[in-house]
C-alpha positions as CSV (number, residue, x, y, z in Angstrom):
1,X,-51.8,21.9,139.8
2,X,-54.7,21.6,142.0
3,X,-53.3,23.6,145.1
4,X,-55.8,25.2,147.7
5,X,-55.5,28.5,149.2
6,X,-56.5,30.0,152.3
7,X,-58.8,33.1,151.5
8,X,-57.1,35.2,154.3
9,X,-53.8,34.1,153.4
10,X,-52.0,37.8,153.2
11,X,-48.7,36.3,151.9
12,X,-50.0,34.9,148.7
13,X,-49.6,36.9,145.6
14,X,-52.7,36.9,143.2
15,X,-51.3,38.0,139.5
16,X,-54.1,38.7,137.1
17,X,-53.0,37.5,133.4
18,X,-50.3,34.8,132.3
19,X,-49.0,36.9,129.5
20,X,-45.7,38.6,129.2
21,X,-45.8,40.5,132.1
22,X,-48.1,38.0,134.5
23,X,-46.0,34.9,133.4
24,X,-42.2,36.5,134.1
25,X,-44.0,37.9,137.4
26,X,-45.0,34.3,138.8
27,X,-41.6,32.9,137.8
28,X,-39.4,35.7,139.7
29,X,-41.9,35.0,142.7
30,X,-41.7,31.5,142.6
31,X,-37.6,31.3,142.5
32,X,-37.8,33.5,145.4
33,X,-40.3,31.0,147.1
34,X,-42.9,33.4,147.7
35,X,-46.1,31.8,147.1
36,X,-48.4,33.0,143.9
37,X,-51.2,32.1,142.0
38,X,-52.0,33.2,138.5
39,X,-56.1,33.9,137.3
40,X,-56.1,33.1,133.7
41,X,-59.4,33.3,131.9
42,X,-58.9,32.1,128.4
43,X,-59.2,28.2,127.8
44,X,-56.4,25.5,128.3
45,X,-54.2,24.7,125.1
46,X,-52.4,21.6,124.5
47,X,-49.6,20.8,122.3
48,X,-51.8,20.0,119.5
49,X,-53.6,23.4,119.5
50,X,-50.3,25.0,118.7
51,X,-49.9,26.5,115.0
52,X,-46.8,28.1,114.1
53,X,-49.0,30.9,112.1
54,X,-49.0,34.2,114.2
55,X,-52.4,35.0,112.8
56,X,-53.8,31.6,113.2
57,X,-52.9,31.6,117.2
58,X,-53.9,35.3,117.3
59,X,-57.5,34.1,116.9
60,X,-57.4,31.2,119.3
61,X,-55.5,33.2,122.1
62,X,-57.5,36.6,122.0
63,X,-60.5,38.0,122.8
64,X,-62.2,40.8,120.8
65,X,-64.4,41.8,122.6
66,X,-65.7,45.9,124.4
67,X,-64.3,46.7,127.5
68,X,-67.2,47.2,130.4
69,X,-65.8,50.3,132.2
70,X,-65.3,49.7,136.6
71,X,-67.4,52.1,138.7
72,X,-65.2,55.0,140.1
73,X,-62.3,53.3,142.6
74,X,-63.3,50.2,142.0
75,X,-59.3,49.8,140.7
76,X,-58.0,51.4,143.6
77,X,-60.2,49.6,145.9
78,X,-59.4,45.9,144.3
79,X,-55.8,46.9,144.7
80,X,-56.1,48.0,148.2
81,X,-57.7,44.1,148.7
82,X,-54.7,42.7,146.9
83,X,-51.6,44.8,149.2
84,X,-53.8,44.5,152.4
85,X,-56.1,41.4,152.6
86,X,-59.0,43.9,153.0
């Protein structure tokens, strides 16, 4: 889906990761019609990229990689963004 937001668009809700959490967030918004979009930043799977091997999908699905640590309340400060659109 190719929709366009408005940048200053306070009612949209921006969910960071499609996992477990991200994906059950965007369906309980979207059944309650508020509007959401989902950032997902590992690559687009098809039907065909499917195993049924746990360990096989493991390696296509996740990232190994360090974590770069955020300057002091740069969290607090992208979450104040998110709530109040500044």
């Amino acid at each position: 889906m190719a929709t366009k937001f408005d940048l200053n668009d306070n009612s949209l809700v921006v969910i960071v990761g499609s996992g477990a959490g991200g994906g059950t967030m965007a369906n309980e918004l979207a059944q309650k019609g508020i509007k959401s979009v989902v950032l997902e930043a590992g690559k687009t799977l098809s039907l065909d990229d499917i195993e049924n091997d746990e360990w096989a999908m493991f390696s296509k699905i996740s990232w190994l990689i360090s974590v770069i640590p955020l300057a002091a309340g740069t969290v607090r400060k992208i979450i104040r963004i998110c709530r109040h659109g500044s």
